[in-house]
C-alpha positions in Angstrom: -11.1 11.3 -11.0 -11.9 7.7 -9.6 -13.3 9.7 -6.1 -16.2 11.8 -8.4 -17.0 8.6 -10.8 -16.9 5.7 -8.3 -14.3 3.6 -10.4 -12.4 0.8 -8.4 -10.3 -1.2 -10.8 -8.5 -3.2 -7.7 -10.1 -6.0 -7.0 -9.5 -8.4 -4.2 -8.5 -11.8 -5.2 -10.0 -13.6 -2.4 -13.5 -11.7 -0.7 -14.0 -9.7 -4.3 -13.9 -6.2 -2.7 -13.0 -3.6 -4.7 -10.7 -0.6 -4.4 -10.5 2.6 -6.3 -6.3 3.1 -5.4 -3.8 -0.2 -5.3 -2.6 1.0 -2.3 -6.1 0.5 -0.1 -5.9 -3.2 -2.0 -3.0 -3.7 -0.8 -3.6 -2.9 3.1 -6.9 -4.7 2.4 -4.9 -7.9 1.4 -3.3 -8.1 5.0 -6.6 -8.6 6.6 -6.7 -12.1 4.9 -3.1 -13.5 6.2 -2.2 -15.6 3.5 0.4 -18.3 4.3 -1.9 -20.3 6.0 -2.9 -24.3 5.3 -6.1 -23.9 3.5 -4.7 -24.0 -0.4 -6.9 -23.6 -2.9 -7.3 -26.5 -5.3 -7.4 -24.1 -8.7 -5.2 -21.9 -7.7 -1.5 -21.7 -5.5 -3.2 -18.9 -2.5 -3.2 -20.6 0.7 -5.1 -19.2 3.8 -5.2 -19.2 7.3 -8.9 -19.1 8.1 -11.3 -22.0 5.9 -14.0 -19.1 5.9 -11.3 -17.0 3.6 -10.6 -19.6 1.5 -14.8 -20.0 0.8 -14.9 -16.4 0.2 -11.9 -16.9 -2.5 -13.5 -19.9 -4.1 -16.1 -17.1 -5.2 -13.5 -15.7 -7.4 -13.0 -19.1 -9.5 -16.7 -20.5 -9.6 -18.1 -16.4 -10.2 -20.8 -17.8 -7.1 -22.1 -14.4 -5.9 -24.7 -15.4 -3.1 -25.4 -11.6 -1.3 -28.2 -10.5 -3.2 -29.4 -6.2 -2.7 -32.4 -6.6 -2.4 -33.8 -3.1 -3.8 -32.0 -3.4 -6.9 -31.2 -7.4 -7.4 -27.5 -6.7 -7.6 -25.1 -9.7 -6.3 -21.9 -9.8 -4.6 -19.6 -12.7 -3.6 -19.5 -10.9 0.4 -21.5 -9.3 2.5 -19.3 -7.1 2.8 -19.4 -5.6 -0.6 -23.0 -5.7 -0.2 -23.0 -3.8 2.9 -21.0 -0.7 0.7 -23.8 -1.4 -1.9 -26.6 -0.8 0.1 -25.3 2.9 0.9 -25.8 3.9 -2.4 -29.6 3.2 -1.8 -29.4 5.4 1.3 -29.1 9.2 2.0 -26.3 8.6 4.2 -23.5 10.4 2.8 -19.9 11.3 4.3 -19.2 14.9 3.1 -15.4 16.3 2.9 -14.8 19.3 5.5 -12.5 21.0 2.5 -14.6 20.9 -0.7 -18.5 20.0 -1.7 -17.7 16.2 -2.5 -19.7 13.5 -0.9 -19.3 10.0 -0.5 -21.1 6.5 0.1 -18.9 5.4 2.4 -16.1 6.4 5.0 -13.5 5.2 3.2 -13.8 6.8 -0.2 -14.0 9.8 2.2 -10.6 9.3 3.6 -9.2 8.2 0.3 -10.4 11.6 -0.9 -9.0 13.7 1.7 -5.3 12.5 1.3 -5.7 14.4 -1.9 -6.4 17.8 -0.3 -2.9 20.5 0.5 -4.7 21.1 3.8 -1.2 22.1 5.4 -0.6 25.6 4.5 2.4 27.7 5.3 1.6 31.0 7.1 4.1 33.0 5.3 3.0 32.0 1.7 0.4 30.8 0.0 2.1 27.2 -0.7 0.0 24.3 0.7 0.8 20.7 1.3 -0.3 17.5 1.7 1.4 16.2 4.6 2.8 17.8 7.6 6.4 17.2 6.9 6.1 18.8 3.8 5.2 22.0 5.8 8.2 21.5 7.7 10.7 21.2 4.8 9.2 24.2 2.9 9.1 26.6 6.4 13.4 26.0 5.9 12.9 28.0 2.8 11.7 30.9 4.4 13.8 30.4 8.0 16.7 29.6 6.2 17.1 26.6 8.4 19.8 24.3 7.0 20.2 21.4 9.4 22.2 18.9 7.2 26.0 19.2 6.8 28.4 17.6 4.3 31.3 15.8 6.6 33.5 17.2 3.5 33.2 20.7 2.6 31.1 21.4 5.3 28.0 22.7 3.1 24.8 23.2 4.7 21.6 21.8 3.5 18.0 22.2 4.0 16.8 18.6 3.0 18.5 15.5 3.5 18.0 14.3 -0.2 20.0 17.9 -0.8 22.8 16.4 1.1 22.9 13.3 -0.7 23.2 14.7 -3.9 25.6 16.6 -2.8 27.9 14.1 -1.4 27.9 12.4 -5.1 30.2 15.4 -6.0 32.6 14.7 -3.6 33.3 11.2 -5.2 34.3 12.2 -8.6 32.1 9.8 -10.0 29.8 10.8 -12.8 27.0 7.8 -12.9 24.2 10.3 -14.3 24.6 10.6 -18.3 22.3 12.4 -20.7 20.3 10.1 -23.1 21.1 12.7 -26.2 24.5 13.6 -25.9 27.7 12.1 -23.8 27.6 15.0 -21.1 27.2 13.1 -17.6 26.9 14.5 -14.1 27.5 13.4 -10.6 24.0 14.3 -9.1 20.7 13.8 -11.0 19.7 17.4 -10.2 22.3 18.5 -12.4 21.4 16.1 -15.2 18.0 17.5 -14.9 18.7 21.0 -15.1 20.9 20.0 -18.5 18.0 18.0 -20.0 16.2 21.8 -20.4 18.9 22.6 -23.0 17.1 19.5 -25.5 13.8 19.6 -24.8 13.7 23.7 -24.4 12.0 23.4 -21.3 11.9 26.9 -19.3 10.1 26.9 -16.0 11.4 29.7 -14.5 9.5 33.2 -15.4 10.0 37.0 -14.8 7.2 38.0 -12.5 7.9 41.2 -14.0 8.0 41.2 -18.0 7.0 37.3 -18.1 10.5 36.0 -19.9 11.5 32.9 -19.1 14.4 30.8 -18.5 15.7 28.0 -18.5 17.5 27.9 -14.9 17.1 29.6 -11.9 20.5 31.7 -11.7 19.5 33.0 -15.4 16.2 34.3 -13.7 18.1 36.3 -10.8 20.4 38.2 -13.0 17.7 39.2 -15.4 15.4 40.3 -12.5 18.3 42.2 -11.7 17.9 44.1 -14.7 14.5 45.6 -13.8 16.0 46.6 -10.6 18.4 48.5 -11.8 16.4 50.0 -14.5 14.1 51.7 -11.9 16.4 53.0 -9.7 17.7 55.2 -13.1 17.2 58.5 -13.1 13.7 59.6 -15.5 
């Protein structure tokens, strides 16, 4: 929701630029290469450049000396001023996969990453990244490029494998939080948590029952099969 309302809750410690996801802070943060010999006096950050160590100071004494000058608004960068000023424009950056607009490139691109614009051309399953694509296309090619060096069990994802292996081991490291069952792969412990908290995501497409694993679902859809191939 922070794209529509304009929210950025990361701030920068050292220019005051704000961010609407911690992740853009944190790639922002880079751009000021801390470890350097310019230490502020209040505080333990140290910089490389004097001219990022100013702009930090900003942060301590609140001094905010870029002023917008439609609105009176005051920043402690130009740079944040610079982003303010586009909301005084009509400039706009407009996403090519819905009607949202933004004030500046970067919202834009922060916006788009939420988008499935990968979509399979068997299905109508989308995704957000191109390897997803790729793993979910197995599903339909039946693809299973990852082998177990035990048992020689084919896989379709590498975490698939993994899980796997832990069965080989004998070692039961996942236990249930209500009762003392436990489980070599986490999968497993996930498909037992349904019996306690009655989850059932898996539905008949047919009569709408549901169930609480998957092999449940195939032998009661095997019930309306047979059911139809019965004489009237």
């Amino acid at each position: 929701m922070r794209i529509h309302t304009g929210e950025k809750p990361y701030p920068c410690t050292v220019c005051g630029m704000r961010f609407a996801h911690s992740n853009s802070l944190k790639r922002h943060m880079r751009t000021h290469a801390d470890h350097g010999h310019c230490q502020c006096p209040v505080c333990d950050a140290k910089f490389k450049l004097k001219r990022s160590l100013t702009l930090h100071m900003r942060m301590h004494t609140e001094e905010k000396p870029h002023k917008c000058t439609v609105c009176g608004a005051a920043f402690t960068s130009e740079s944040n001023l610079k982003l303010h000023m586009r909301t005084h424009t009509d400039i706009q950056y407009a996403c090519t996969y819905c009607i949202a607009t933004f004030s500046s490139r970067n919202s834009l691109t922060e916006h788009i990453h939420t988008h499935k614009h990968y979509q399979c051309d068997l299905c109508d399953a989308r995704f957000r990244s191109k390897s997803g694509l790729i793993l979910h296309m197995r599903s339909h090619s039946g693809e299973k490029p990852f082998q177990c060096t035990v048992c020689g069990a084919r896989f379709g994802q590498r975490s698939s494998l993994r899980s796997h292996m832990e069965t080989h081991t004998g070692e039961r490291k996942y236990q249930c939080t209500e009762c003392a069952a436990r489980f070599a792969s986490k999968g497993n412990l996930n498909s037992h948590m349904r019996i306690h908290t009655g989850e059932k995501p898996y539905q008949c497409t047919v009569c709408g029952t549901r169930f609480t694993h998957l092999l449940q679902l195939k032998a009661h859809m095997k019930t309306h099969t047979s059911s139809e191939t019965l004489p009237n």
